[in-house]
N, C-alpha and C positions, 0 to 999 in steps of 0.2 A: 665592900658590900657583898651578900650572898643570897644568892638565889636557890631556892626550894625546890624543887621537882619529887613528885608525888607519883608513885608506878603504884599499878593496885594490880595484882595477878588472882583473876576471878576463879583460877583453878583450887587457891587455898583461902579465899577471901581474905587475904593481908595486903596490907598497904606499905612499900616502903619508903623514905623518905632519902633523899641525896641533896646534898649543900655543895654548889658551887661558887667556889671564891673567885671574885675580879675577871669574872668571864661578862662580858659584852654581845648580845645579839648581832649578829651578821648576817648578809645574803647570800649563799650560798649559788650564785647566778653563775656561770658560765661564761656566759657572753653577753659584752658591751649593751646596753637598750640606749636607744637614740631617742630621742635628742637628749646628748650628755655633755652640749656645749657652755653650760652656766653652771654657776655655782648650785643655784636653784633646781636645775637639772642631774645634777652631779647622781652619777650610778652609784649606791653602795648602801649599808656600809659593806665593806670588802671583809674578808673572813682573814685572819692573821695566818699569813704562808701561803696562804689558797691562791693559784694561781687563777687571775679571769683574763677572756682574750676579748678583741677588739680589733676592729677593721680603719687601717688611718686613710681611708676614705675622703675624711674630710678636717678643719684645721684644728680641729681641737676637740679633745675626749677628756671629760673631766670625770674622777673620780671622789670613792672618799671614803675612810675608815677613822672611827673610834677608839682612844687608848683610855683604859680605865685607871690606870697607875704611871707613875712616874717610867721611863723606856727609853730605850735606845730604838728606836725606828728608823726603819728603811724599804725605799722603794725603788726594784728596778724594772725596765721597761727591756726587755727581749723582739727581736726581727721585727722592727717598726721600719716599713717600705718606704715613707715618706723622705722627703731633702729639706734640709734647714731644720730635725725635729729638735726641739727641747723638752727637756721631763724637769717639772718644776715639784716643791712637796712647800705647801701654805698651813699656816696652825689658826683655827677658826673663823679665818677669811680667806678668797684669795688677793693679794696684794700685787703692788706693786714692787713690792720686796720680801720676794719668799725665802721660806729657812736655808734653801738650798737649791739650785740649777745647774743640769748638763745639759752641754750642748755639743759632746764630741762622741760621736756612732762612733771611732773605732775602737773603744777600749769598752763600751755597753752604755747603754742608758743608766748612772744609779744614784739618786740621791735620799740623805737622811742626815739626821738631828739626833745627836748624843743627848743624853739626861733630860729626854723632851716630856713635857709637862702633862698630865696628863686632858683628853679634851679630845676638838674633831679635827684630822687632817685631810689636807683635799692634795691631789696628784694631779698636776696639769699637764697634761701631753700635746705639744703643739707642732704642729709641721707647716710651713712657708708653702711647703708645696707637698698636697695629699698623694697618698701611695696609691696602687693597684691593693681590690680587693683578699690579700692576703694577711692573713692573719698577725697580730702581736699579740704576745704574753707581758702582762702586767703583775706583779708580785708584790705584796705589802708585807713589811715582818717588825714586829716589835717583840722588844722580850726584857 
């Protein structure tokens, strides 16, 4: 699909015209907005690379971003303070049997799905036991 955008520069009254292909609106937020414990609640969509932060606080921070085409997607989860965390990555719901699940801190947070279809993905970050208010990086990348 492609999207239109219309610049009109009133210095020479001309309008010009730009087409973007298989670009998808994102939020360009920063940081985590609570309550993002439900799918319903879920923060995003996330900006593809953009890095957003979040406080594990508490057990669960859910996300979510939109793939327009066919991608290899991935997500990893950076200094998440909590114990017992898991970073889960779900395609159009979240289940009980996600695409993908880590649950080992010492090698990073990172899961993803090869040749994934395109549609809405949700990132589930869970902790058994919440951290001190100190920050995580959350990262989404398809391409």
């Amino acid at each position: 699909y492609f999207v239109s955008l219309f610049v009109k520069n009133p210095n020479v009254n001309e309008t010009e015209q730009y087409r973007l292909k298989g670009m998808l609106l994102c939020t360009s937020f920063p940081n985590e907005q609570e309550p993002n414990n439900t799918q319903s609640g879920a923060n995003g969509p996330l900006c593809n690379s953009r890095a957003s932060t979040g406080l594990p606080t508490d057990a669960f921070d859910i996300f979510y971003f939109d793939v327009g085409q066919t991608a290899d997607v991935t997500a990893t989860l950076d200094n998440h303070a909590g114990s017992g965390v898991q970073l889960a990555l779900h395609y159009q719901a979240i289940t009980a049997n996600p695409l993908d699940v880590d649950y080992i801190a010492a090698d990073g947070f990172h899961v993803s799905a090869a040749n994934a279809a395109p549609g809405r993905y949700y990132v589930v970050i869970y902790a058994a036991t919440p951290g001190p208010a100190t920050p995580y990086t959350l990262r989404a990348e398809w391409e």
